[in-house]
C-alpha positions in Angstrom: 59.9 97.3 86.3 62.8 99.9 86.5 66.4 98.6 85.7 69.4 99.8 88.1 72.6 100.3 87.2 75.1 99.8 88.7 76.7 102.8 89.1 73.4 104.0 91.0 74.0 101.7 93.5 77.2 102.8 94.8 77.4 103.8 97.8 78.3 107.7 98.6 80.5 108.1 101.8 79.5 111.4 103.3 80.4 112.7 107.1 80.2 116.1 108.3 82.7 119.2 108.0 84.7 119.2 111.2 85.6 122.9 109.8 81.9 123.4 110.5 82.1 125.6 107.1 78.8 127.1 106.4 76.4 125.3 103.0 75.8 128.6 101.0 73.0 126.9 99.9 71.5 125.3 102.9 72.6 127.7 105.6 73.8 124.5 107.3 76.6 122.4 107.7 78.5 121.5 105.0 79.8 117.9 104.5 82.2 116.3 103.2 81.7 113.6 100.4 83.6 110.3 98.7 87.3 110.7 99.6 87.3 113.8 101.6 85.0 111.8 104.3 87.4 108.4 104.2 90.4 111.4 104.7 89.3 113.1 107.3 87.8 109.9 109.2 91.1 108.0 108.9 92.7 111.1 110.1 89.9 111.6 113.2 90.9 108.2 113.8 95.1 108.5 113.8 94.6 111.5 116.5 92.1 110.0 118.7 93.0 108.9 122.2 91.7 105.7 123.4 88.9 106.4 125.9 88.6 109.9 124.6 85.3 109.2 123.3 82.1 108.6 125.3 80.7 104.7 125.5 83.2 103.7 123.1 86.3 103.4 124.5 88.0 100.8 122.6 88.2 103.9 119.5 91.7 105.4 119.0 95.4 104.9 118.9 98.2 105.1 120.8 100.0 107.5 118.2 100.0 110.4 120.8 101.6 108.9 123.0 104.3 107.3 121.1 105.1 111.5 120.1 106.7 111.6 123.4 109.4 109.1 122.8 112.5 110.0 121.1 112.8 110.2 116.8 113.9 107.0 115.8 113.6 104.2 114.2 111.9 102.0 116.8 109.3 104.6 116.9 108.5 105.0 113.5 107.7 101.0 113.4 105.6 102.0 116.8 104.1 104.3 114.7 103.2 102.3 111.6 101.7 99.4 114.0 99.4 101.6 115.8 98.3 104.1 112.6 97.6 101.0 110.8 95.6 98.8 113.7 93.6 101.7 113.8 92.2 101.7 110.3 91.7 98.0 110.0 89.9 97.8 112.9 87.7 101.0 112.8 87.5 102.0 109.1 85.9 99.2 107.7 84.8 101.3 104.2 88.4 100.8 102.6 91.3 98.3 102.4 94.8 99.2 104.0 98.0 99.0 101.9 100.9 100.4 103.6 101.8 102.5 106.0 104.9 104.4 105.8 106.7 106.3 108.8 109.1 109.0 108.8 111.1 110.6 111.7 111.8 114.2 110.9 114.3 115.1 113.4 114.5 119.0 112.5 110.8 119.5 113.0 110.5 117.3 116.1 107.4 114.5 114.9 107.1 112.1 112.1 105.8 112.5 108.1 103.1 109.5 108.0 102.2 107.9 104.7 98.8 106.2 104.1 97.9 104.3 101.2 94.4 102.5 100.8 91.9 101.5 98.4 88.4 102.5 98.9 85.9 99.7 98.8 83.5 100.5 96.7 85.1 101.5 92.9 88.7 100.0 94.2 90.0 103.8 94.5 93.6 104.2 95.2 94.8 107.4 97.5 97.3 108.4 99.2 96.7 110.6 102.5 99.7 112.3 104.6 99.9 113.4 107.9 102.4 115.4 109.7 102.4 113.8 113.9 104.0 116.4 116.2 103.4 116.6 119.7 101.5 119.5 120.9 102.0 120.3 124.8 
């Protein structure tokens, strides 16, 4: 009978490379692995419209549309609300701490501050986005 560690059992997050970068190795698509894949879900997640994707329509946040309204403070507590609704309810792979929102009135959007712990091996980190409207 084989003994497992522990440390074999933990899980590896892995999702694919939006960049669509090319494995050198593989000649396929490279992916991204343990806290590259939580970042760039959480941040799929932050600019996803709700009923933007197919036979899931309950998926997104309202953070796009909230870019339209004027910088302020009201906003920026919009902002947290709907950034951190999102990850609780559709990232269940790590536990939200705060959200922190910004208004950057020179450059027109918002400086968004993420802090989590991944689930599996309590990992703290810290992700950042920039939200600007784009039309």
């Amino acid at each position: 009978m084989a003994i497992r560690s522990e440390q074999n059992l933990e899980l590896q997050y892995s999702d694919l490379d939006l960049d669509f970068d090319l494995n050198p190795t593989t000649k396929d698509v490279s992916k991204k692995t343990g806290a590259e894949a939580i970042k760039r879900s959480i941040r799929n997640l932050v600019f996803t419209n709700f009923f933007e994707r197919p036979f899931r329509s309950n998926v997104g946040s309202s953070a796009r549309s909230l870019l339209f309204e004027n910088v302020d403070p009201l906003t920026s507590i919009l902002l947290e609300d709907a950034v951190g609704d999102v990850i609780r309810l559709h990232e269940p792979r790590v536990t939200l701490d705060k959200v922190t929102v910004s208004g950057d009135i020179d450059n027109n959007g918002y400086n968004v501050r993420i802090e989590y712990t991944i689930n599996k091996g309590n990992i703290p980190v810290v992700s950042t986005l920039f939200l600007e409207r784009i039309r």
